[in-house]
Structures are given as structure tokens and as C-alpha cells.
C-alpha positions, 0 to 999 in steps of 0.5 A: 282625520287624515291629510286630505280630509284636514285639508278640505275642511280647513279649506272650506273653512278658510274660504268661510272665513274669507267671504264672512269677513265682507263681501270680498269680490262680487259687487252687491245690492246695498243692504239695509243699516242704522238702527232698525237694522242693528236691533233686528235679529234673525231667528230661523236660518236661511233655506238651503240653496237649490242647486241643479245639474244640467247636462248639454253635450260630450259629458259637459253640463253646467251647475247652477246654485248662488252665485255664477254657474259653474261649468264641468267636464266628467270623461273617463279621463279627466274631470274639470271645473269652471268656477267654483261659486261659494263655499256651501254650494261648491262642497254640493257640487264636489259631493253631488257632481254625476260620474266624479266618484270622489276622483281629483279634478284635473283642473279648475278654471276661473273666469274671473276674480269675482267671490261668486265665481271663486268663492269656492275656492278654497273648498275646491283646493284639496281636490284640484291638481291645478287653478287656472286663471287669467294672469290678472286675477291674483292681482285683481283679487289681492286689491279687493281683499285689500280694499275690505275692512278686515283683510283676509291673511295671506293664508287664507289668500293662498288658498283661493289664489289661482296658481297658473295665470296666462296672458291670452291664451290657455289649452289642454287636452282633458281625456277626449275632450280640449278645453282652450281659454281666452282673454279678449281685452276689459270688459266686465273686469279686466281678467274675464276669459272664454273658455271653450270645451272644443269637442262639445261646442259648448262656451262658458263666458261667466260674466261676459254676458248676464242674460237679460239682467243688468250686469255688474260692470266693475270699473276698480277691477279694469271694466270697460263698457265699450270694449265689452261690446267689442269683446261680446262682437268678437265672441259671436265673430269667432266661435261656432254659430251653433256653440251652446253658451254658459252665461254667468248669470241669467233671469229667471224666465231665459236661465243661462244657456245661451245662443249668439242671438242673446249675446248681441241683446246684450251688446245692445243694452250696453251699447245702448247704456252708453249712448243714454248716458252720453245723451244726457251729458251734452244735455247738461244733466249731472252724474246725480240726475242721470243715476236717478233713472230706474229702467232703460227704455227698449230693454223691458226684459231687463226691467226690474222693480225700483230698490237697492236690488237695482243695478241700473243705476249703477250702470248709469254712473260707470258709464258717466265715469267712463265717458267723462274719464281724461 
């Protein structure tokens, strides 16, 4: 086995590691536990996720699988990610991805220090000049690894840890191609960045927008609902109308590309969150009452069946959390 074949399994390993451990970064739906779970065993092995490549403009495509969509960039010159979604189905994307032809990427981008944007990480490490993130994702991501009930070594860590952190703003020249980044302030975290492939006009906004889906909203990790509106108000203020927009996440009827009209929906379900909430706390209502809301209402297609897979609740107590907040 030679050094980069060494490197690329043990990195895969690593990151195997580090997410069978707890789920480190991602918040997730609650699972069933107790004793009916306990004596439960799982005989036939998952199906193998369905992943696509989906090209849109000037040799840039995103890459859907589990987790976040996965942005990339194939030129002659250059080849580039954004987001590495999780060990299995990064190694398929690194194996599958049109016209790399087992090149090294020049760069991998983070948009933010969630599992299911960086999870992959480690299989990417071995293959990647550089990973670069916003300057509070180690640190974001160092407080959720310490946060699990067997935290991952500083080994392990150093293999999905960016190396470049910039504070507002990051571009470089990729072949024909510039790839510029920004940080406009908490929202979802507070380490989410646009980045922008400038010659496609294409913006991948990881999880800065969920298309019609309930987001995760991420208080321990800096969110902040009401800058997330400004932020989705400054992004479709200040980018080409006519950009093509990479969601982090999409329901399954809109998918993740995306338009400015989308983004403003979903500024007005948070806007909207907000003032629900804010509603039912001058009528009284405690934190307990105002989570027990299963839909919003104005926002059917964000409507999801009642059960641990629903995010609203959640969403009603950040709110609560930052409205009554000092």
C-alpha cells in the first residue's frame, strides 16, 4: 500500500470513526430508545444511498447524496469542492466526480462545521491541497466534539479540521474560473459563508437556506433567526438576479436549486417564526405550550407529519430562547 493509499483509507476511517461515535455536528430528529429499542436487532444492512451529478453552468454542478449537496468546480486547471457531506458518500463522489480523472483537488470549501457538510472530511483530506472555512468553524467544531459522550482525539480531529480560517472574505482564481466567499454575520451558525463561483453565476449557500423545509437552527453553535433574515435579505440584495442558487438542503418536490424568489420564502418563514412566537409570548403562553405547535400556518409547504422527524418544534423554542434572551 503506498502513502496515499494509506492516507486516504485511514482517512476514511478516521471520519468513520469520528461520526459512529455520536452524531457529532448535524442536529438530528430523536431516535427511538428504552427497551423495545435495546432488544431490536437489525438484520439486513441499509440500501446504498442514491447520489446524482447535476451539472449547471461553466463546468460547475452540485452533488446530492445524505446529507448537504456538495458543490464542485472540474476545469482543465483546477477542481474544487464545496462541502464533503459524509464518509461513504464522499469516497463516491471523489471515485465518480465527471472529468477529475483521479486529479487532487485544489481546494475544498466548508460552508459550515455541521457532520453533514464536513463529515467527509477526512476521506477528502488525502486528495486536497487545502480546506478552507470560515475562521469560526475549528472552534465550532472542537465545542461539538466536546459536547459527545466519547469525544474524537485530537487525531481524528485534525483530519476534518479546516486549515485556512478567514474572517469575511476569501477568493481565488481556480483555472478560468474565481471562487470568492463570505461571511455575512450569524444565521443558521455562526460559521456559514456564501460562496460564489463568479464566472458561472452560481451561489452555493449550504445551510443558509432549506428549501421548503424546516431548518435546523443552531443556537449552541452562534445561530440567530432574526440576522438569518437579514443575511437571506443581504444575499438577494447583492448577488446576480439571475445566479442559480445550491441550497443545503431541499424537499423532495423543489430539490435544491434554487432562485431569489425561494430564498425570500424562506426569509418569511423565519420571519414569520419569529413573530408566531413573539405572539404567544405576550399572550402568556409558556415555552412548553408554544412547542407544542406541529404546523405553521401560511407555510403548507413546509407542512410535515407529526413525529421526532419534525423540526418545528424545535424551531418554536430557539425562538422562544432568543426572544426572551437578556
Amino acid at each position: 500500500m503506498n502513502r496515499r493509499d494509506f492516507l486516504l483509507k485511514s482517512g476514511a476511517a478516521a471520519s468513520l470513526g469520528l461520526f459512529a461515535k455520536a452524531p457529532l455536528f448535524a442536529q438530528a430528529p430523536a431516535t427511538n430508545s428504552g427497551p423495545a429499542a435495546a432488544t431490536t436487532t437489525l438484520l439486513v444492512a441499509p440500501p446504498p444511498p442514491v447520489t446524482t451529478f447535476t451539472p449547471l453552468r461553466r463546468n460547475v454542478g452540485y452533488f446530492t447524496g445524505r446529507g448537504g449537496s456538495i458543490g464542485w468546480l472540474v476545469n482543465p486547471d483546477a477542481v474544487v469542492a464545496v462541502d464533503t457531506q459524509f464518509p461513504e458518500t464522499a469516497a463516491i463522489f471523489l471515485r465518480d466526480l465527471p472529468g477529475r480523472a483521479g486529479r487532487t483537488l485544489d481546494a475544498v470549501i466548508n460552508t459550515h462545521h455541521h457532520g453533514d457538510h464536513t463529515g467527509g472530511n477526512g476521506v477528502f483530506r488525502p486528495a486536497t491541497k487545502t480546506i478552507v472555512a470560515h475562521a469560526n468553524v475549528p472552534g465550532l467544531m472542537r465545542a461539538a466534539a466536546a459536547r459527545n459522550p466519547k469525544p474524537p482525539s485530537e487525531a481524528e480531529l485534525a483530519l476534518m479540521i479546516p486549515d485556512l480560517g478567514f474572517a469575511e472574505g476569501y477568493r481565488q482564481g481556480f483555472g478560468d474560473e474565481a471562487i470568492s466567499c463570505k461571511y455575512l454575520g450569524p444565521a443558521h451558525t455562526k460559521g456559514d459563508i456564501v460562496v460564489l463561483f463568479e464566472q458561472a453565476n452560481v451561489v452555493h449557500l449550504g445551510d443558509l437556506l432549506f428549501n421548503r423545509l424546516y431548518p435546523v437552527i443552531d443556537r449552541p453553535g452562534g445561530a440567530s433567526i432574526r440576522h438569518w433574515v437579514t443575511v437571506l435579505e443581504k444575499i438577494v440584495a447583492d448577488y446576480p438576479k439571475d445566479a442559480i442558487y445550491v441550497s443545503g438542503h431541499g424537499q423532495a418536490k423543489f430539490g435544491v436549486e434554487c432562485r431569489p424568489a425561494d430564498l425570500l420564502v424562506f426569509r418569511d418563514y423565519l420571519s414569520a417564526l419569529l413573530a408566531h412566537v413573539e405572539g404567544e409570548i405576550k399572550a402568556g403562553k409558556p415555552k412548553e405550550e408554544i412547542t407544542k405547535l406541529e404546523n405553521l400556518a401560511g407555510f403548507p409547504d413546509f407542512h410535515v407529519p407529526p413525529g421526532p422527524g419534525n423540526r418545528l418544534p424545535a424551531n418554536l423554542g430557539v425562538a422562544y430562547d432568543e426572544l426572551t434572551a437578556g
